[in-house]
TORMI-128912 format. One record per residue: x, y, z of N, C-alpha, C in turn. Coordinates in steps of 0.1 Angstrom, whole numbers, plus 5000, padded with zeros to 4 digits. Layout:
XYZXYZXYZ...
***
This chain:
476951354924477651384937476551414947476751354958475351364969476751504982475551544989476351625002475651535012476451545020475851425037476451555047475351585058476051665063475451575076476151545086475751495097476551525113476151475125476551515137476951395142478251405146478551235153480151275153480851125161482151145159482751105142483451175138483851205124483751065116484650935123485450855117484350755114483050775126482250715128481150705117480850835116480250875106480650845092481850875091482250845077482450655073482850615082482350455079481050415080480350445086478450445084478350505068478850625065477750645056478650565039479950525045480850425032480150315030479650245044478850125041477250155038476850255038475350275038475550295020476350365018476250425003476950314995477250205002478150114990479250164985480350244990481450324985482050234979482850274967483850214962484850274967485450364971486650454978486150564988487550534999487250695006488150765005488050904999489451025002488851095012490651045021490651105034492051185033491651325043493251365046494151345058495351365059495651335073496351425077496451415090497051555099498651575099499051415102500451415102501151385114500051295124500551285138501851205138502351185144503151105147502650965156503150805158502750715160501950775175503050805184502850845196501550925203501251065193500351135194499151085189499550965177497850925176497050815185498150745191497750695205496950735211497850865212496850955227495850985223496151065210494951125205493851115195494051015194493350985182493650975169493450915158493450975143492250975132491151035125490050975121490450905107491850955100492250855088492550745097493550725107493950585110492750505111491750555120490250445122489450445111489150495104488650505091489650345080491250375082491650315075491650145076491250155093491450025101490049955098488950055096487949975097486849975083487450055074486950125060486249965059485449965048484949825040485249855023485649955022486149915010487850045009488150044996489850114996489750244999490750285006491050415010492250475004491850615000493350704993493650785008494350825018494650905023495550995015495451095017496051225009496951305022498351315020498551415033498751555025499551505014500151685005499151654991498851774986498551784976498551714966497651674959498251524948498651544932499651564926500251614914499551574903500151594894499751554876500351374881499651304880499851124884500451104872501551054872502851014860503350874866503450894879504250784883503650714890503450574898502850504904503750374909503850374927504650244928503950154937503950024934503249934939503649824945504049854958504549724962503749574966503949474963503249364963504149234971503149184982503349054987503448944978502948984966502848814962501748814949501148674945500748714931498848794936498348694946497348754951496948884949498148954967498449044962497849134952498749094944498549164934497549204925497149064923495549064916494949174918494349174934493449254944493749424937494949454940495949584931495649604920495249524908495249514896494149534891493049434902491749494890491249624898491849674905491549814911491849864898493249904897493750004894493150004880492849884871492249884860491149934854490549954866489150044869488750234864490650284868490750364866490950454852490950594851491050564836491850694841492550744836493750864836494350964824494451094824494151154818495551164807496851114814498051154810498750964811499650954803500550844803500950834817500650674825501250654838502050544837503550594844504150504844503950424861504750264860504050244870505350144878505750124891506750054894506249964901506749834903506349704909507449644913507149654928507649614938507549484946508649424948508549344958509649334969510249324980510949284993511149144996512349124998512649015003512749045018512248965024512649015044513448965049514448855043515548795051514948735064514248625064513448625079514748565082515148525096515648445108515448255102516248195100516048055096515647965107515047935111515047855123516247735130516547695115517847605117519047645113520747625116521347655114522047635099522547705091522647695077524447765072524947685067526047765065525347895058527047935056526848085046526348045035527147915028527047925011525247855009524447815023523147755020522447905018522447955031522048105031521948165021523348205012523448275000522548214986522148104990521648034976520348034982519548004995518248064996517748164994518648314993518648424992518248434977519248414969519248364956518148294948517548214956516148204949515448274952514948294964514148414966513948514964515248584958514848704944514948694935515048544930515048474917513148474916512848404927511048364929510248494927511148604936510748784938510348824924511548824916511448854903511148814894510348694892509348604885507848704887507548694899506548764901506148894898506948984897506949124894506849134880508049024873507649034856506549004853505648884858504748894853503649024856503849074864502349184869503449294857504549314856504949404845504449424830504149234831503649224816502249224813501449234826500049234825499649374826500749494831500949634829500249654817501549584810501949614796500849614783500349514788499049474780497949534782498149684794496849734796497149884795498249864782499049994780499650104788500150034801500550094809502550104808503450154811504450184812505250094827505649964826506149954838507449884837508049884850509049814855509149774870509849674871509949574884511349594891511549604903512049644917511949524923513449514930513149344941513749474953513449464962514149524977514449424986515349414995516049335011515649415019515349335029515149415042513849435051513449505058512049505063511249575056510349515051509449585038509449725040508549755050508249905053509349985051510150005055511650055055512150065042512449925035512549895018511950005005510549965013509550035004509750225006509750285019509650405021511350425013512250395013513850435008513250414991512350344990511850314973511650424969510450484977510150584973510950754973511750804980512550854982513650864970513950734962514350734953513850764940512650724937511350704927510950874928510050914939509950994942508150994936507850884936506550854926505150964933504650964920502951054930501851004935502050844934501050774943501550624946501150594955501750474959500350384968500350264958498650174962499550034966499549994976499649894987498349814987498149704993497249604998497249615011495949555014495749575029495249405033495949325043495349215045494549195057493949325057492049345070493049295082494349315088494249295106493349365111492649345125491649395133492749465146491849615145493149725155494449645168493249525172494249475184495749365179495149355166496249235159497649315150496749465146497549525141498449615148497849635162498749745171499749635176499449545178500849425184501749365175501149335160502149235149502949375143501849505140502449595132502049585116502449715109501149685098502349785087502249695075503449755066502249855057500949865058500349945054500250075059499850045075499850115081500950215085502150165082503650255084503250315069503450275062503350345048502350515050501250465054500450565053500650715057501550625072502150765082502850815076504250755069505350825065505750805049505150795046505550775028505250945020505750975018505851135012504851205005504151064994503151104983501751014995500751054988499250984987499450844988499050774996498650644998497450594993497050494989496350424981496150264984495050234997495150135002493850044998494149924991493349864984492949724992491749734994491349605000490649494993
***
């Protein structure tokens, strides 16, 4: 364990000395602004999390005996990126672990009856749920405890009611690197997570 004690603005410093030291992770805590206030005022997790070079845990509450773990995932990628993280880890107690995926119902471009609709829906948490089994079974094989989750609706949203229900003690997301001006205009299912998700965030790049 090294101490760095330095003079500068916070967020700044702490991503200088992440890439100087070759971090594999940063634990950061957060205040709890709301979207609004961090506008105005700043946040040093949010800029830390926007510009980190390698994964970030933000911590807002205290972080429990780790039992449960939910992971929601875009896709098989994704997941990968998730996976050999997490593999990395070693833990002291049995973790169980949930894997997630969202369907978003986008907008079709063309017009579609109901019964086309209902059957593209229908594969796509057919395709959802292919995906999730297999990251369940690659869980499994690394003696981990899991199960697979499809959700509807807008991920962020999906995923935060996940948790709520789960009530899990850490929750590790992917991060696909938007740059602050792409992310403050498209919007960032990471970034909502971080603000409002209950437990520890766990953002893997």
């Amino acid at each position: 364990m090294r101490r760095i004690h330095e003079i500068g603005e916070p967020s700044s410093v702490i991503l200088e000395t992440a890439q100087s030291t070759q971090a594999d992770l940063i634990v950061i805590g957060a205040r709890g602004l709301g979207p609004i206030k961090e506008m105005l005022l700043g946040s040093v997790s949010h800029r830390v999390l926007l510009h980190a070079p390698c994964s970030t845990l933000v911590v807002r509450n205290p972080l429990p005996t780790l039992k449960h773990i939910l992971i929601p995932v875009e896709g098989q990628e994704d997941a990968e990126n998730i996976l050999r993280f997490l593999f990395r880890l070693s833990f002291n107690h049995p973790v169980q672990v949930t894997v997630m995926t969202v369907w978003p119902q986008p907008q079709l471009p063309f017009p579609t009856t109901l019964g086309q609709s209902k059957q593209l829906e229908e594969r796509a948490l057919e395709h959802a749920g292919e995906i999730t089994e297999r990251i369940v079974q690659e869980l499994a094989q690394h003696n981990f405890t899991a199960r697979a989750a499809v959700g509807m609706g807008e991920p962020a949203f999906a995923i935060l009611e996940q948790t709520k229900t789960l009530q899990p003690d850490l929750l590790i997301a992917g991060s696909h690197g938007r740059s602050g001006v792409s992310r403050f205009l498209m919007g960032s299912v990471s970034h909502t997570l971080v603000h409002r998700a209950p437990c520890p965030v766990l953002i893997v790049r």
